[in-house]
SEMIDO-396748 format. One record per residue (C-alpha): residue number from 0; residue in one letter; x negated, y negated, z negated. Coordinates in nm, 4 decimals. Layout:
# SEMIDO-396748
+-----+------+----------+----------+----------+
:  nr : rest :       xx :       yy :       zz :
+-----+------+----------+----------+----------+
: NUM :    a :        X :        Y :        Z :
...
+-----+------+----------+----------+----------+
END
This chain:
# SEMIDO-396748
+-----+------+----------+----------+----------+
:  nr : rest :       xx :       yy :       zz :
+-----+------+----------+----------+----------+
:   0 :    x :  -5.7157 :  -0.0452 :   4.4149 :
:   1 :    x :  -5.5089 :  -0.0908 :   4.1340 :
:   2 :    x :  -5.2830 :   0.1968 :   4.0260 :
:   3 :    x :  -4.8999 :   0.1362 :   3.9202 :
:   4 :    x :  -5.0322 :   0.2277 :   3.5641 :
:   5 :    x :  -5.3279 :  -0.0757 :   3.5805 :
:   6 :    x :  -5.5965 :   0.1967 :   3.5567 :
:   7 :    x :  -5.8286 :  -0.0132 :   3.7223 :
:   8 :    x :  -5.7723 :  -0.3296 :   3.5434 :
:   9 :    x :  -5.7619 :  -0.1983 :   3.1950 :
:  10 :    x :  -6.1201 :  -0.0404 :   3.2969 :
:  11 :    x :  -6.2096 :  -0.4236 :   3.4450 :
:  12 :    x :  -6.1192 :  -0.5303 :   3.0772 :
:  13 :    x :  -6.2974 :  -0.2817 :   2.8812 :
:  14 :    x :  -6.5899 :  -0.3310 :   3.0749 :
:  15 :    x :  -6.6540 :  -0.7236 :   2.9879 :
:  16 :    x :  -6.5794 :  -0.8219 :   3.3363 :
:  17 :    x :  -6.3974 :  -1.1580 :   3.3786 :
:  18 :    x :  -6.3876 :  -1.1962 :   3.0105 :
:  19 :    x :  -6.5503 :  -1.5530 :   2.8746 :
:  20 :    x :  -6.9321 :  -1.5340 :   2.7815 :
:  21 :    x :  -6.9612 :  -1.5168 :   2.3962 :
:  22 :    x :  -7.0545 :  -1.8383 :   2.2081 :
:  23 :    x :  -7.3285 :  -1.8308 :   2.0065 :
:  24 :    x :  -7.4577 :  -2.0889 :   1.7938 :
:  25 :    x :  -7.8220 :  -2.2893 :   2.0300 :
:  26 :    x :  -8.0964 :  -2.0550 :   2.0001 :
:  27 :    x :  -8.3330 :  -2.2304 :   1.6889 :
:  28 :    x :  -8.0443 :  -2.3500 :   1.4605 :
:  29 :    x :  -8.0795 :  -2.1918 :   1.1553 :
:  30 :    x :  -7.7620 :  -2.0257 :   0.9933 :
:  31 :    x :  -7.6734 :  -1.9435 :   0.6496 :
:  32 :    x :  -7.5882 :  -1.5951 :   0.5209 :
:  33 :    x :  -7.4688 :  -1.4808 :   0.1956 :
:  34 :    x :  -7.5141 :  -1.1064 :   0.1228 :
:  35 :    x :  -7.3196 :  -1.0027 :  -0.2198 :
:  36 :    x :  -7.4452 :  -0.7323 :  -0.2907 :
:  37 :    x :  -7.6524 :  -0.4618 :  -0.4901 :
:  38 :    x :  -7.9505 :  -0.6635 :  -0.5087 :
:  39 :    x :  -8.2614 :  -0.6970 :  -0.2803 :
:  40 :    x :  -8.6144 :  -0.4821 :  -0.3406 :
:  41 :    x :  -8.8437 :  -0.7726 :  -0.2174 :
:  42 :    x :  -9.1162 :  -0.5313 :  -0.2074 :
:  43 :    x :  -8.9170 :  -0.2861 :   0.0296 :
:  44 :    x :  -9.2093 :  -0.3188 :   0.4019 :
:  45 :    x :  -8.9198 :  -0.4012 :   0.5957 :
:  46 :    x :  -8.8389 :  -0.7030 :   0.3533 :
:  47 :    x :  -9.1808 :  -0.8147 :   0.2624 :
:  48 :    x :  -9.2488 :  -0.8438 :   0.6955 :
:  49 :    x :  -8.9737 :  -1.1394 :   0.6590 :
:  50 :    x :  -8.9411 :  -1.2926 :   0.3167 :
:  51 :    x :  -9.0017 :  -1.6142 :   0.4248 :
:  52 :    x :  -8.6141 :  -1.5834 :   0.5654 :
:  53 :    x :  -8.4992 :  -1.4725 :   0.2014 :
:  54 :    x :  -8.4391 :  -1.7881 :   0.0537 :
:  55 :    x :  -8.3171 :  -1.6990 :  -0.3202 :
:  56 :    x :  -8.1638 :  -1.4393 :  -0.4873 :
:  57 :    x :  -8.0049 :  -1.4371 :  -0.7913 :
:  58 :    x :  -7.7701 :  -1.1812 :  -1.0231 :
:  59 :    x :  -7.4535 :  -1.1611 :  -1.2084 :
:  60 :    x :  -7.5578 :  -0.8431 :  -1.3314 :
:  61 :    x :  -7.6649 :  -0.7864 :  -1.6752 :
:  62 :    x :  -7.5288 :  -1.0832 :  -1.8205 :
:  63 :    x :  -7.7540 :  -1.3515 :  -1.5613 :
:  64 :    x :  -7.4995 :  -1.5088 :  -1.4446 :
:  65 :    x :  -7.6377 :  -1.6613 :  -1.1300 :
:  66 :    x :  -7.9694 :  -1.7177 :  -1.2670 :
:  67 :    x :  -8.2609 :  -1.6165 :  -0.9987 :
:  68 :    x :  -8.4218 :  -1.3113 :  -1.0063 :
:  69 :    x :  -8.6469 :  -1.2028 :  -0.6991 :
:  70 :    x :  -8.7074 :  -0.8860 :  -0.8897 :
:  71 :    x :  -8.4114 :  -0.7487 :  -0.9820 :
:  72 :    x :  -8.4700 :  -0.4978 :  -0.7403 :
:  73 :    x :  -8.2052 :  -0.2551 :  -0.5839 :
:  74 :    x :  -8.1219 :  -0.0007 :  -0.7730 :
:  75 :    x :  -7.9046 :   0.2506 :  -0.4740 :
:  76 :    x :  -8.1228 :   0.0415 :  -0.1776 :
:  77 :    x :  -7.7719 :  -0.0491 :  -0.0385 :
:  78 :    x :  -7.8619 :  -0.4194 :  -0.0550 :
:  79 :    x :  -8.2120 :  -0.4128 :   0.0477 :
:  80 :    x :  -8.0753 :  -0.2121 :   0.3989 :
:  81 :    x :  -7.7970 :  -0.4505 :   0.4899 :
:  82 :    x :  -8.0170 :  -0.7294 :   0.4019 :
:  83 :    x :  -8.2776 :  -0.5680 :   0.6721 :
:  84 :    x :  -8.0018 :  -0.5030 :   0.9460 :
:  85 :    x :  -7.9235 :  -0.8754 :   0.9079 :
:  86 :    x :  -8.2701 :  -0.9619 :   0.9222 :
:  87 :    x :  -8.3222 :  -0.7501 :   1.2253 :
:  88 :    x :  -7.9959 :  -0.8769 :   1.4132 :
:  89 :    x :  -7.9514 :  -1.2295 :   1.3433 :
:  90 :    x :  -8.3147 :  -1.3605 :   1.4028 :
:  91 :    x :  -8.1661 :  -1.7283 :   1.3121 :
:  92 :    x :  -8.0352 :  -1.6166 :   0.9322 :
:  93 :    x :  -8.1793 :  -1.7514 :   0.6583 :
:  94 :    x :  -8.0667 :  -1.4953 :   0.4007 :
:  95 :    x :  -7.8938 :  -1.5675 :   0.0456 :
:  96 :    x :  -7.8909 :  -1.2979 :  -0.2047 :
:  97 :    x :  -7.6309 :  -1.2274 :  -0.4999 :
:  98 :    x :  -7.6271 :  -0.9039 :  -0.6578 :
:  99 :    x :  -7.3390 :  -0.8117 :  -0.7886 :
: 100 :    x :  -7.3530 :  -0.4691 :  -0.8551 :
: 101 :    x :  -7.5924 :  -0.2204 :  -0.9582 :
: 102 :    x :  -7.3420 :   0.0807 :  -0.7914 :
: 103 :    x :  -7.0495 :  -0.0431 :  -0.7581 :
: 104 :    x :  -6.9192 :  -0.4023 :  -0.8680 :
: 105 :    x :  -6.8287 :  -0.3934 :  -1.2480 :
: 106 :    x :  -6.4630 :  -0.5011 :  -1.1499 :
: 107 :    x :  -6.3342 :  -0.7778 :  -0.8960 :
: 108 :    x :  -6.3972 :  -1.0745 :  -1.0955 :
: 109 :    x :  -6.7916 :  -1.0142 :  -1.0244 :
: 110 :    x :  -6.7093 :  -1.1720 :  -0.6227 :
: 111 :    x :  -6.5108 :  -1.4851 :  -0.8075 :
: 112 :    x :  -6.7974 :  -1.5323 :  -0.9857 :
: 113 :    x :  -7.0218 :  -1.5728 :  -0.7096 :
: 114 :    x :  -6.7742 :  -1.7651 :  -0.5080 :
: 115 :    x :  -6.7003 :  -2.0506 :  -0.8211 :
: 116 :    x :  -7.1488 :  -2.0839 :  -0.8243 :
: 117 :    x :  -7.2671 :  -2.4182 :  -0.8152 :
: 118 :    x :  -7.5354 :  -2.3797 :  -0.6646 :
: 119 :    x :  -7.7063 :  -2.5752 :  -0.3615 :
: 120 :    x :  -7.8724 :  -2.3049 :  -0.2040 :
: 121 :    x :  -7.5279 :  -2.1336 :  -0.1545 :
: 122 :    x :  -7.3076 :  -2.3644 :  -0.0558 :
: 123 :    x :  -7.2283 :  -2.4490 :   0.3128 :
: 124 :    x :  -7.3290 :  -2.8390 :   0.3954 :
: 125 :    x :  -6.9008 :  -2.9227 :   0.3622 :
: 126 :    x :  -6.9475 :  -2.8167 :   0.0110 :
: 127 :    x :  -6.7833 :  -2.4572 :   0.0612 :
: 128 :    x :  -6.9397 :  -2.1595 :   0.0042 :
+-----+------+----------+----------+----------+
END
């Protein structure tokens, strides 16, 4: 019975019921995902049990500019644990790393950076990254 107040159908609505299924992407297409970031430790277990889904990394720390660098490592592990959450949760991800910080990003401009790359690898098939 619903009350004057809609108790019952706010708890219908919390509870997922009668909402629309979520859409998700058919099960094999492979997505990609950008992580800017701290870096990645490629040698970290959890890493090393999927690198075949890490399909470049590169810095803009340190004056690289872009340029790869699979061992650049992770300085504060920050990286390296989103990057494993991702890999753990999105099974269809094939991940793109840009480190952009060793700490903290150096200021702002280190995201632009990133963003302005021309790079393959990180840009979506429109041309947009």
């Amino acid at each position: 019975m619903i009350s004057s107040t809609g108790e019952v159908e706010h708890k219908l609505h919390a509870s997922g019921i009668g909402q629309p299924e979520p859409r998700f992407p058919d099960r094999g297409s492979r997505i990609k995902v950008a992580i800017l970031d701290t870096g990645l430790d490629v040698s970290h277990p959890d890493i090393k049990a999927r690198e075949e889904r890490i399909k470049d990394v590169r810095s803009w720390v340190d004056g690289l500019d872009g340029k790869q660098d699979r061992n650049a490592g992770d300085s504060c592990g920050h990286g390296t644990h989103v990057t494993s959450l991702l890999l753990d949760f999105a099974p269809d991800s094939d991940v793109y790393v840009a480190r952009i910080a060793k700490d903290q990003p150096e200021s702002p401009g280190q995201i632009a950076k990133v963003r302005t790359v021309q790079h393959p690898s990180y840009a979506r098939t429109d041309g947009e990254i």
